[in-house]
PDB file with one MODEL, atoms N, CA, C and O in Angstrom:
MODEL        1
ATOM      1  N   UNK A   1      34.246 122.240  36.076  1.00  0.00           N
ATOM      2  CA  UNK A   1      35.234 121.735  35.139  1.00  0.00           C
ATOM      3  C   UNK A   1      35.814 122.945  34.399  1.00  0.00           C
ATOM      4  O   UNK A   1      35.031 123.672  33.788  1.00  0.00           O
ATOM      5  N   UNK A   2      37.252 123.245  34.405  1.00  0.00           N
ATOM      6  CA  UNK A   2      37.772 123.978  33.550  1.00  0.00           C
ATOM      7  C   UNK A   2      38.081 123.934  32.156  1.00  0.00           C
ATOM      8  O   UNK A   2      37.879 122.988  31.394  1.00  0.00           O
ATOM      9  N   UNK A   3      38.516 124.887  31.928  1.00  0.00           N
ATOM     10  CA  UNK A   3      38.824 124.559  29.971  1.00  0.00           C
ATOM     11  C   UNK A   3      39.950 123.413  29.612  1.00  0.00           C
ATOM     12  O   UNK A   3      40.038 122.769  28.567  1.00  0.00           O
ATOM     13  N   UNK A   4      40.785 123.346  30.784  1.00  0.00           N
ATOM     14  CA  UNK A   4      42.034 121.995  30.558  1.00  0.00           C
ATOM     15  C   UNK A   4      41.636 120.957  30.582  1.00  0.00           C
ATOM     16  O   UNK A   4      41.664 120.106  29.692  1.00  0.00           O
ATOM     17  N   UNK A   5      40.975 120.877  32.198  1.00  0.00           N
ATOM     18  CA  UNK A   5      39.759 119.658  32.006  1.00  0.00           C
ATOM     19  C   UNK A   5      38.953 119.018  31.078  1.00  0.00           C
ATOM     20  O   UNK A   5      38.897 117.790  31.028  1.00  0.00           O
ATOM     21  N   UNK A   6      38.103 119.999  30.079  1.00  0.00           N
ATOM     22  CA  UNK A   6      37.115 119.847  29.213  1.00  0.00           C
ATOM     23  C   UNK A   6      37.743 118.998  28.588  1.00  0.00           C
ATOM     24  O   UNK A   6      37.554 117.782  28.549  1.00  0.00           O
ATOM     25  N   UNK A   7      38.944 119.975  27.793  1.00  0.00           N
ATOM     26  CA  UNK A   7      39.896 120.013  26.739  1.00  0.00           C
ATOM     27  C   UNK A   7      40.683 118.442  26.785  1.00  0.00           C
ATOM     28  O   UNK A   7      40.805 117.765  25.765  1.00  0.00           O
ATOM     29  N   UNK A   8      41.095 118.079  27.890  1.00  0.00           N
ATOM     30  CA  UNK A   8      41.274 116.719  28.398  1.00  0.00           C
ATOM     31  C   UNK A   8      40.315 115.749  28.054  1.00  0.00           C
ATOM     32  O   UNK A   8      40.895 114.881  27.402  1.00  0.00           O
ATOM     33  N   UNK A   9      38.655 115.383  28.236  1.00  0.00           N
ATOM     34  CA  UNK A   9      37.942 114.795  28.374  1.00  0.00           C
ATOM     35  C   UNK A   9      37.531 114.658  26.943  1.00  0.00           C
ATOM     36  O   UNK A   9      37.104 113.508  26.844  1.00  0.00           O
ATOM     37  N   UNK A  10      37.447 115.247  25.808  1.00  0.00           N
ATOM     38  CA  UNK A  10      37.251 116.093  25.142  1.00  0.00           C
ATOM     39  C   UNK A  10      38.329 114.980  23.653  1.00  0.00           C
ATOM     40  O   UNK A  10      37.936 114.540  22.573  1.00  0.00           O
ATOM     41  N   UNK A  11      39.680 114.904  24.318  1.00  0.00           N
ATOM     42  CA  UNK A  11      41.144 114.294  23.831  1.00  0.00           C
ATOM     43  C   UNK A  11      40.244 112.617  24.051  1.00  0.00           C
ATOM     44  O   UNK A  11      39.755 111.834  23.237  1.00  0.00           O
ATOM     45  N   UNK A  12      40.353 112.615  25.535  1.00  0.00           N
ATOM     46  CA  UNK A  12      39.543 111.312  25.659  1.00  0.00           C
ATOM     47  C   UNK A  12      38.609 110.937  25.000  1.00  0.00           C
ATOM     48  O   UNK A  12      38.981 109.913  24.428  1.00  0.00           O
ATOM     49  N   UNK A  13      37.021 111.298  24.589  1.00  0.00           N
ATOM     50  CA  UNK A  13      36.323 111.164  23.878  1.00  0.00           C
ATOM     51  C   UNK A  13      36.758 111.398  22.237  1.00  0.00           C
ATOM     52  O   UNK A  13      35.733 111.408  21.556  1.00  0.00           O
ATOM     53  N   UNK A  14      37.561 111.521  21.702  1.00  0.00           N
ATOM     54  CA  UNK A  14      37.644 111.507  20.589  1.00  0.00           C
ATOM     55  C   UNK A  14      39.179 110.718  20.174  1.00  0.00           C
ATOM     56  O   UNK A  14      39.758 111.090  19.153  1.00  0.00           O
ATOM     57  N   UNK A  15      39.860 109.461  21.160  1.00  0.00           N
ATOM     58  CA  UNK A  15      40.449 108.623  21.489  1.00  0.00           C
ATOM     59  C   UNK A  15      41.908 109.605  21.094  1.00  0.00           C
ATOM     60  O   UNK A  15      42.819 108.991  20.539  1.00  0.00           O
ATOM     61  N   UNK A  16      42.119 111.144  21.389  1.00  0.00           N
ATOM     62  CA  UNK A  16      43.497 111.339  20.862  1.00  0.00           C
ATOM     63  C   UNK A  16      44.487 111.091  21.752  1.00  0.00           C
ATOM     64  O   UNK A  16      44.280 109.939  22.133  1.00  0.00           O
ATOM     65  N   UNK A  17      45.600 111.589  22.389  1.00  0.00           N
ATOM     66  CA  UNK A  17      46.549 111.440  22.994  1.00  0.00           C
ATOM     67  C   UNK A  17      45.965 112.963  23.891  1.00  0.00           C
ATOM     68  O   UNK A  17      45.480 113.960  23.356  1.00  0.00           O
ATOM     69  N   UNK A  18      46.199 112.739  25.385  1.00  0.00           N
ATOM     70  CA  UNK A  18      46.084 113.913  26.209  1.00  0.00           C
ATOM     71  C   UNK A  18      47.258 115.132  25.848  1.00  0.00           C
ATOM     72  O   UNK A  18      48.473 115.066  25.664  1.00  0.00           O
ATOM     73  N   UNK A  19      46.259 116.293  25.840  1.00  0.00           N
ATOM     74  CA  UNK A  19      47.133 117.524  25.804  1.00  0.00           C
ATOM     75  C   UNK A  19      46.933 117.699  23.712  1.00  0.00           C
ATOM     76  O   UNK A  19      47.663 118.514  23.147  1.00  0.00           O
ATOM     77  N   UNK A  20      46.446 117.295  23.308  1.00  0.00           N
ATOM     78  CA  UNK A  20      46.531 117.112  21.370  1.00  0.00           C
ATOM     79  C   UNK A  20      45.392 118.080  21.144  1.00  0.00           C
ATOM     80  O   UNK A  20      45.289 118.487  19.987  1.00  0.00           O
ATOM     81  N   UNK A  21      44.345 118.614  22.205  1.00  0.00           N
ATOM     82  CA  UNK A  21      43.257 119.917  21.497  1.00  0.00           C
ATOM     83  C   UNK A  21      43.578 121.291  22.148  1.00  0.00           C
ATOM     84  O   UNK A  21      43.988 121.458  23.296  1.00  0.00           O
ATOM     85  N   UNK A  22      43.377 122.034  21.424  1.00  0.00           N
ATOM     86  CA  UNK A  22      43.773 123.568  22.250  1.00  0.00           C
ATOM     87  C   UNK A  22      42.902 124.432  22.062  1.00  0.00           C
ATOM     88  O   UNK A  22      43.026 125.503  22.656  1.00  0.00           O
ATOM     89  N   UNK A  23      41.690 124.201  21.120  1.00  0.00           N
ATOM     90  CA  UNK A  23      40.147 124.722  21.151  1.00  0.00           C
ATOM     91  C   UNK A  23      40.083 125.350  19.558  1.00  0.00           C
ATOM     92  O   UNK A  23      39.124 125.156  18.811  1.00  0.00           O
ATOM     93  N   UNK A  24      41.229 126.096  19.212  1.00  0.00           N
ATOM     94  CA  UNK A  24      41.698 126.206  17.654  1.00  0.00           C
ATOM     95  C   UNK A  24      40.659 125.669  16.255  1.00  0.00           C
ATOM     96  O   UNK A  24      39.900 126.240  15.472  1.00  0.00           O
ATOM     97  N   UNK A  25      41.173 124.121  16.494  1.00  0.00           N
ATOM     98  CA  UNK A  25      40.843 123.055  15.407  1.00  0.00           C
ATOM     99  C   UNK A  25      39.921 123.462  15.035  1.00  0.00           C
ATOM    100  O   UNK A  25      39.124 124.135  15.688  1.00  0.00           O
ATOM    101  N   UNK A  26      39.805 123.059  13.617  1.00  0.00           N
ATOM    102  CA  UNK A  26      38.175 123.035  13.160  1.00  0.00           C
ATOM    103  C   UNK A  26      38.090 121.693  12.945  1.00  0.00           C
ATOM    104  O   UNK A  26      38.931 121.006  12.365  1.00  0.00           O
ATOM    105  N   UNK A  27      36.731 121.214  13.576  1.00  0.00           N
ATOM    106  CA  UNK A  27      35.829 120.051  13.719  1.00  0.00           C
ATOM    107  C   UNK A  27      36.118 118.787  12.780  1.00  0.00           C
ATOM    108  O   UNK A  27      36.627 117.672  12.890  1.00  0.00           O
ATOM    109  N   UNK A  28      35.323 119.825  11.487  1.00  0.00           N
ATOM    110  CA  UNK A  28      35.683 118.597  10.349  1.00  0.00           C
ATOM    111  C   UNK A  28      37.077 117.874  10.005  1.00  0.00           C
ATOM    112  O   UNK A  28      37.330 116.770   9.522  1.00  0.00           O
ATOM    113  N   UNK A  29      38.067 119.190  10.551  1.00  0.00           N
ATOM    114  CA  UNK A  29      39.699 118.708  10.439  1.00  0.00           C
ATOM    115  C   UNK A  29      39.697 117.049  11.304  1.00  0.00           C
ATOM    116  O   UNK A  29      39.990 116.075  10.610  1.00  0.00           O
ATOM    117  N   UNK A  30      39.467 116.898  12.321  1.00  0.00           N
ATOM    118  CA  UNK A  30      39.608 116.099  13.199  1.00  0.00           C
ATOM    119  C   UNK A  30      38.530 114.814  12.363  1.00  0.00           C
ATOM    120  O   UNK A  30      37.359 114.837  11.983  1.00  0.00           O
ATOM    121  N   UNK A  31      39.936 113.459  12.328  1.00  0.00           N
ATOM    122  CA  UNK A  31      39.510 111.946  12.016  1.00  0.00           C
ATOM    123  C   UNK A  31      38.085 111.415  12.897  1.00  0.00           C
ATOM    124  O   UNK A  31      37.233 110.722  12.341  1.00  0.00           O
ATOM    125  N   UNK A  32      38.006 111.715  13.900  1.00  0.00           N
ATOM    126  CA  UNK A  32      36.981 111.466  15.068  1.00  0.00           C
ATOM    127  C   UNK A  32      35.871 111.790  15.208  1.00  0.00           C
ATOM    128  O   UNK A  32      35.040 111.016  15.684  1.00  0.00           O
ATOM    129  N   UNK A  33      35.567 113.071  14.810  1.00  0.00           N
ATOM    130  CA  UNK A  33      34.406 113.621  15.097  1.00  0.00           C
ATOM    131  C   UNK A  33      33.667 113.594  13.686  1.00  0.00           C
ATOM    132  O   UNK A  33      33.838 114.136  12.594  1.00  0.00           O
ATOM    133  N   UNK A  34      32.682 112.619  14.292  1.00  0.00           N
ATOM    134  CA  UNK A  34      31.312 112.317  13.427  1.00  0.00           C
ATOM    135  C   UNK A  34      30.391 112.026  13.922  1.00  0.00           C
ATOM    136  O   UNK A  34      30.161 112.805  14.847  1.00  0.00           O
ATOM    137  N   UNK A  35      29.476 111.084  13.800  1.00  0.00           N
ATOM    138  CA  UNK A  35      27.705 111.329  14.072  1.00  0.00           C
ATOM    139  C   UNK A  35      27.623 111.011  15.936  1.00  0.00           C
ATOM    140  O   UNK A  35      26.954 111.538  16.825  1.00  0.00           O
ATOM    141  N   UNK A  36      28.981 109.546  15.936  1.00  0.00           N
ATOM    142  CA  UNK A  36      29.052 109.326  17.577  1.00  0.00           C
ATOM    143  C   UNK A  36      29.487 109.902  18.656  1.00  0.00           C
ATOM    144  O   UNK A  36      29.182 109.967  19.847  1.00  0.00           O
ATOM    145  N   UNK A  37      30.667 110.504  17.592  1.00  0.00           N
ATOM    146  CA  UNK A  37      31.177 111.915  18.413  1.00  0.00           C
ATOM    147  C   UNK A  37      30.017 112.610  18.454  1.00  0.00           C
ATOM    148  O   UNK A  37      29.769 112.859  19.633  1.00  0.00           O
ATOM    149  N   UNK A  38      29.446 112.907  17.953  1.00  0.00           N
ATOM    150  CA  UNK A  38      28.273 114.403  18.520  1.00  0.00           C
ATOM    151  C   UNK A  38      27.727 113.775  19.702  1.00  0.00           C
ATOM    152  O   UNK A  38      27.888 114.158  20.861  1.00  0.00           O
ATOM    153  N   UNK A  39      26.942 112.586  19.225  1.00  0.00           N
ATOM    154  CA  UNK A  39      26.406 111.845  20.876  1.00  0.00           C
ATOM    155  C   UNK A  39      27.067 111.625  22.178  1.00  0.00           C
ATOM    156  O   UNK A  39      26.415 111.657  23.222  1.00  0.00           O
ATOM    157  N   UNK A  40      28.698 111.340  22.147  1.00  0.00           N
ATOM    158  CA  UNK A  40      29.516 111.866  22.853  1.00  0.00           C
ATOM    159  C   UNK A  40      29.344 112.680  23.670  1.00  0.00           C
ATOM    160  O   UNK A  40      28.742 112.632  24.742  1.00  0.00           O
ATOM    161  N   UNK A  41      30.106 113.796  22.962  1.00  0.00           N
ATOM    162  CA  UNK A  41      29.539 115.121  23.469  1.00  0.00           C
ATOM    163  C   UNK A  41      28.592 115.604  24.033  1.00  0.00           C
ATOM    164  O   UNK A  41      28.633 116.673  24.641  1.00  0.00           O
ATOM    165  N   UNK A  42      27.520 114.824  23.903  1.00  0.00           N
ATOM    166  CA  UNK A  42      25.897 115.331  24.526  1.00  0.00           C
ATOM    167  C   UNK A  42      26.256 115.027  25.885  1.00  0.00           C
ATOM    168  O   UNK A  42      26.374 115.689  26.916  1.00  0.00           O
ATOM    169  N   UNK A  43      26.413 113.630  25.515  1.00  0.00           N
ATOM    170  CA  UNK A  43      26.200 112.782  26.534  1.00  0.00           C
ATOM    171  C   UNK A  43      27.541 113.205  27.713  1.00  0.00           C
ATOM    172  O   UNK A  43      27.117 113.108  28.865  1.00  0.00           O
ATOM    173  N   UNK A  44      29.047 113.646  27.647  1.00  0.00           N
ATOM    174  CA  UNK A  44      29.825 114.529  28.260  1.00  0.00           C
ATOM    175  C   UNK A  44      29.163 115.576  29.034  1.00  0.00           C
ATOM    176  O   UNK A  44      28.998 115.611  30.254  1.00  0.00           O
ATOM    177  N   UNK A  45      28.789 116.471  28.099  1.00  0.00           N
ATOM    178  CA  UNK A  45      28.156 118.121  28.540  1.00  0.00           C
ATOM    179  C   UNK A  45      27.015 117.432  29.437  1.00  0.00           C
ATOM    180  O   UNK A  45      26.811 117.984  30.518  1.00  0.00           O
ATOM    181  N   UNK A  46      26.287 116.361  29.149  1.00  0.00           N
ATOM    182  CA  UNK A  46      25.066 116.195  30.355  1.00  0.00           C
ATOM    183  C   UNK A  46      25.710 115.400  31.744  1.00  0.00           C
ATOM    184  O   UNK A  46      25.223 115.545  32.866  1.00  0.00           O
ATOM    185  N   UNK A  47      26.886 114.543  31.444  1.00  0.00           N
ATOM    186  CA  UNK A  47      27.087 113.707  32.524  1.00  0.00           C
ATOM    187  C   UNK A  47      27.894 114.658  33.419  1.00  0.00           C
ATOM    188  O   UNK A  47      27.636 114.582  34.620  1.00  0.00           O
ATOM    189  N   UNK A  48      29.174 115.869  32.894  1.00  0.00           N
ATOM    190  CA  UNK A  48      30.058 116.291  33.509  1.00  0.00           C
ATOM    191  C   UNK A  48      29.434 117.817  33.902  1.00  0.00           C
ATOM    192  O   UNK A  48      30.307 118.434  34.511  1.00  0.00           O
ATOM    193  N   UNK A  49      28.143 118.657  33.740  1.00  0.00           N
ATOM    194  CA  UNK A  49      28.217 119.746  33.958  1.00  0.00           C
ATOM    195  C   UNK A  49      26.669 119.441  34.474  1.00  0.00           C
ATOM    196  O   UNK A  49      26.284 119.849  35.570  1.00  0.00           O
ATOM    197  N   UNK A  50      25.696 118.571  33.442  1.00  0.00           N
ATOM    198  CA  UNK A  50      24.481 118.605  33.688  1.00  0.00           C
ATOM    199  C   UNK A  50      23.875 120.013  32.801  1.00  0.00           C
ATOM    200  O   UNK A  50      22.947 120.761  33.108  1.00  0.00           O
ATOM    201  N   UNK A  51      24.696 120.041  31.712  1.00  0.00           N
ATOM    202  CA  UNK A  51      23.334 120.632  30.825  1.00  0.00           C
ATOM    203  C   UNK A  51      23.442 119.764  29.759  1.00  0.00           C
ATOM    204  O   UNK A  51      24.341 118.945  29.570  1.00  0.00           O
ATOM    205  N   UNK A  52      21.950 120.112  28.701  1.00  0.00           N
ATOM    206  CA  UNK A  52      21.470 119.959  27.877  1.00  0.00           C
ATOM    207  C   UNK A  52      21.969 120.496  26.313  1.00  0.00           C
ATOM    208  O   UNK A  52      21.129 121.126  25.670  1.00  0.00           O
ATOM    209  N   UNK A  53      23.033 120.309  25.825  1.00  0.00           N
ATOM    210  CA  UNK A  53      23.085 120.799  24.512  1.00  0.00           C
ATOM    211  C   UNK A  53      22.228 120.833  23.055  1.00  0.00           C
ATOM    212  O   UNK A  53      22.017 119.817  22.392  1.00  0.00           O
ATOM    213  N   UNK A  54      21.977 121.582  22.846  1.00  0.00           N
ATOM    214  CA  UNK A  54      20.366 121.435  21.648  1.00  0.00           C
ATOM    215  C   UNK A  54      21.195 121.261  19.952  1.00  0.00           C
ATOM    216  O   UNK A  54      22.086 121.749  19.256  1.00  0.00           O
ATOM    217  N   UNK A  55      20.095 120.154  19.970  1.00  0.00           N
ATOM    218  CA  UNK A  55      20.959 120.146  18.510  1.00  0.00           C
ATOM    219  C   UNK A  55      21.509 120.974  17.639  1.00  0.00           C
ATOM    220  O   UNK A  55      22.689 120.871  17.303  1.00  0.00           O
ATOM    221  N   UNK A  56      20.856 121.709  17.272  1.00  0.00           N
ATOM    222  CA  UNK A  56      20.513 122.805  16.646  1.00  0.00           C
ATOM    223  C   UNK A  56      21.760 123.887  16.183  1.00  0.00           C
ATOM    224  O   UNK A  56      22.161 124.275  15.086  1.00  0.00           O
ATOM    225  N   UNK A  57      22.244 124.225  17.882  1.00  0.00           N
ATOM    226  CA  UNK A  57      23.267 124.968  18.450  1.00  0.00           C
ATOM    227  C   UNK A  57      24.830 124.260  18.217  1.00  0.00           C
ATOM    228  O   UNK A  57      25.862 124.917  18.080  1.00  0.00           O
ATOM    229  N   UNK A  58      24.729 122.628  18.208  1.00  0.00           N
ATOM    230  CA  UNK A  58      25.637 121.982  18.428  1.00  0.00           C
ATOM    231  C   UNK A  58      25.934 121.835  16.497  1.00  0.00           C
ATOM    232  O   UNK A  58      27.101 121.966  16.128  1.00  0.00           O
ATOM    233  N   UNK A  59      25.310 121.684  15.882  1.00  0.00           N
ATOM    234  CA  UNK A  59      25.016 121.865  14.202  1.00  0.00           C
ATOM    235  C   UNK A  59      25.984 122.507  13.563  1.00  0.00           C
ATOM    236  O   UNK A  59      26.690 122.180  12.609  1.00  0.00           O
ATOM    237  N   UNK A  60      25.877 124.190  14.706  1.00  0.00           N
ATOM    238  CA  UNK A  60      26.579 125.368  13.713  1.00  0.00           C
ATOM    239  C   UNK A  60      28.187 124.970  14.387  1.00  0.00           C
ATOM    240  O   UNK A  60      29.150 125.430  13.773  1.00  0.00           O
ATOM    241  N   UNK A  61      28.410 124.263  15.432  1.00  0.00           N
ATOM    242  CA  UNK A  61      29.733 124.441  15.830  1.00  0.00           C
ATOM    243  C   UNK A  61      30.678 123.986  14.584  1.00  0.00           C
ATOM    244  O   UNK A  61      30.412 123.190  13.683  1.00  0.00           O
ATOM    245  N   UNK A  62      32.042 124.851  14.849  1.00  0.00           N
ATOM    246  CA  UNK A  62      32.537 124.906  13.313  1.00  0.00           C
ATOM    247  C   UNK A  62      34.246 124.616  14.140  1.00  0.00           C
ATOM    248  O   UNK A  62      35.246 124.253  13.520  1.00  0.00           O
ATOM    249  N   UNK A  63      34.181 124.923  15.797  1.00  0.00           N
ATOM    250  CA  UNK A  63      35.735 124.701  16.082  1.00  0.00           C
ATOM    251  C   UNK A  63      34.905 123.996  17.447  1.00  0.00           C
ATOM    252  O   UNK A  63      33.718 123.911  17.762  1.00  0.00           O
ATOM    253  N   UNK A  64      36.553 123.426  18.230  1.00  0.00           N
ATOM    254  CA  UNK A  64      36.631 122.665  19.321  1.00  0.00           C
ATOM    255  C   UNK A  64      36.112 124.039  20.387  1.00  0.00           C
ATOM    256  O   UNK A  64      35.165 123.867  21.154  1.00  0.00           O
ATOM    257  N   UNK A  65      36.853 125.391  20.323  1.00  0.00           N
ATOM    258  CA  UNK A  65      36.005 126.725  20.813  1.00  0.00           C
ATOM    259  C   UNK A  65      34.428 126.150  20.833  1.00  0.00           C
ATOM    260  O   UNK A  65      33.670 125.785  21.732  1.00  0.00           O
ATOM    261  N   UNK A  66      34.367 126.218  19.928  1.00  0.00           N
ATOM    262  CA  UNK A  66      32.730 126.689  19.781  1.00  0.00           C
ATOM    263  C   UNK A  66      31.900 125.582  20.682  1.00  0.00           C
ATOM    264  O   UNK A  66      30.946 125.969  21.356  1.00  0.00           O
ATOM    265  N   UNK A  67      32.264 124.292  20.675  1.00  0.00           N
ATOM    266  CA  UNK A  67      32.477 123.267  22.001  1.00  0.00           C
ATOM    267  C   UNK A  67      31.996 123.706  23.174  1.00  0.00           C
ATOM    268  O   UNK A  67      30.868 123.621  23.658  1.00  0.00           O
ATOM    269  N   UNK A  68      33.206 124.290  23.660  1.00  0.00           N
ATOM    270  CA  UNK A  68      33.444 124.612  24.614  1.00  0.00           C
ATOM    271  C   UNK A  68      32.425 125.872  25.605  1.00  0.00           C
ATOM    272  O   UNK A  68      32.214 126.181  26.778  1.00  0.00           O
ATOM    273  N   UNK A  69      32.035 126.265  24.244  1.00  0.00           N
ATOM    274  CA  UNK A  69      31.371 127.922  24.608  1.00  0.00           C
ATOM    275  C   UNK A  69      29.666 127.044  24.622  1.00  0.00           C
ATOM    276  O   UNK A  69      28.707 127.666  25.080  1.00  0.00           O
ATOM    277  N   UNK A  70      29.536 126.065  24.254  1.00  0.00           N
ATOM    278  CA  UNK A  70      28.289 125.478  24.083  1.00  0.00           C
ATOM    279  C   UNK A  70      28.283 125.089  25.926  1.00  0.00           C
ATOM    280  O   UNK A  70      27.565 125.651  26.754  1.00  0.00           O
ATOM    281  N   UNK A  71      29.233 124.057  26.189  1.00  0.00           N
ATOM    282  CA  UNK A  71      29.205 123.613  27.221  1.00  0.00           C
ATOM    283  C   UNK A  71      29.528 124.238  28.466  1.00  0.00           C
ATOM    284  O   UNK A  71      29.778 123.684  29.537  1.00  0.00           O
ATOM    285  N   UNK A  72      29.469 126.329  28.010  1.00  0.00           N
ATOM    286  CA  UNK A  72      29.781 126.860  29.044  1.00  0.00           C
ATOM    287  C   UNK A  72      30.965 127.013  29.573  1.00  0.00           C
ATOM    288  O   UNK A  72      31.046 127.698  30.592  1.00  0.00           O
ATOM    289  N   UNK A  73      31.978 126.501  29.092  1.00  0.00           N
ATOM    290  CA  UNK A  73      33.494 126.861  29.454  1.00  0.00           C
ATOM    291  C   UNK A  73      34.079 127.768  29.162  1.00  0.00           C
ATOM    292  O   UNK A  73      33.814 128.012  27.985  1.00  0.00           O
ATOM    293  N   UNK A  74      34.635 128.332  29.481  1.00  0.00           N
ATOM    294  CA  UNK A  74      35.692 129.574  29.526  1.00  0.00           C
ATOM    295  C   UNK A  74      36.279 129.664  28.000  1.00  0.00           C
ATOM    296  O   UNK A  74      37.206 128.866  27.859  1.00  0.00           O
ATOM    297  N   UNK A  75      36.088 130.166  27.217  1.00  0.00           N
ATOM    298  CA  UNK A  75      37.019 130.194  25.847  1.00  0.00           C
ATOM    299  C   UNK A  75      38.184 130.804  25.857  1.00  0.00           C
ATOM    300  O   UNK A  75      37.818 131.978  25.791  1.00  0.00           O
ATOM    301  N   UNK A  76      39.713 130.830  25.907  1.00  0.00           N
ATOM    302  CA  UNK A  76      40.159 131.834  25.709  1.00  0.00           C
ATOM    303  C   UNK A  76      39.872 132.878  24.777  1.00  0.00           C
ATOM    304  O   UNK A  76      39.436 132.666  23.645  1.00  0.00           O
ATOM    305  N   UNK A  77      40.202 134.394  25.420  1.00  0.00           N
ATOM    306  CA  UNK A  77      39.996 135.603  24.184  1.00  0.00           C
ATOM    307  C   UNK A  77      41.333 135.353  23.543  1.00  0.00           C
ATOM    308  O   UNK A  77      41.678 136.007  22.559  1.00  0.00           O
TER     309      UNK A  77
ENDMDL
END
């Protein structure tokens, strides 16, 4: 899965309109992401790549980047 992909799935799980994240955002900015969104996300990163995201790690994320870099995707520099 690429970063458009993610970034896509990502729009989906957090019910926005496709093409609306660009990795930028910060977290708390976004209406969506709260306690189910995190489970989401787990549950994404385990169904679409097959890893394990640790809480812990997923805690400090502070942007949609930091996401991404959890789940192993390409960040842009």
């Amino acid at each position: 899965m690429d970063r458009k992909e993610f970034l896509l799935a990502l729009d989906e799980m957090l019910e926005l309109d496709a093409g609306t994240l660009t990795g930028a955002e910060e977290l708390l900015s976004l209406d969506n992401w709260d306690s189910l969104a995190v489970i989401s996300f787990i549950a994404l990163v385990d169904e679409k790549l097959g890893l394990v995201v640790e809480g812990e790690k997923l805690a400090k994320a502070k942007t949609v980047d930091d996401l991404l870099a959890l789940a192993g995707v390409a960040v842009a520099a």
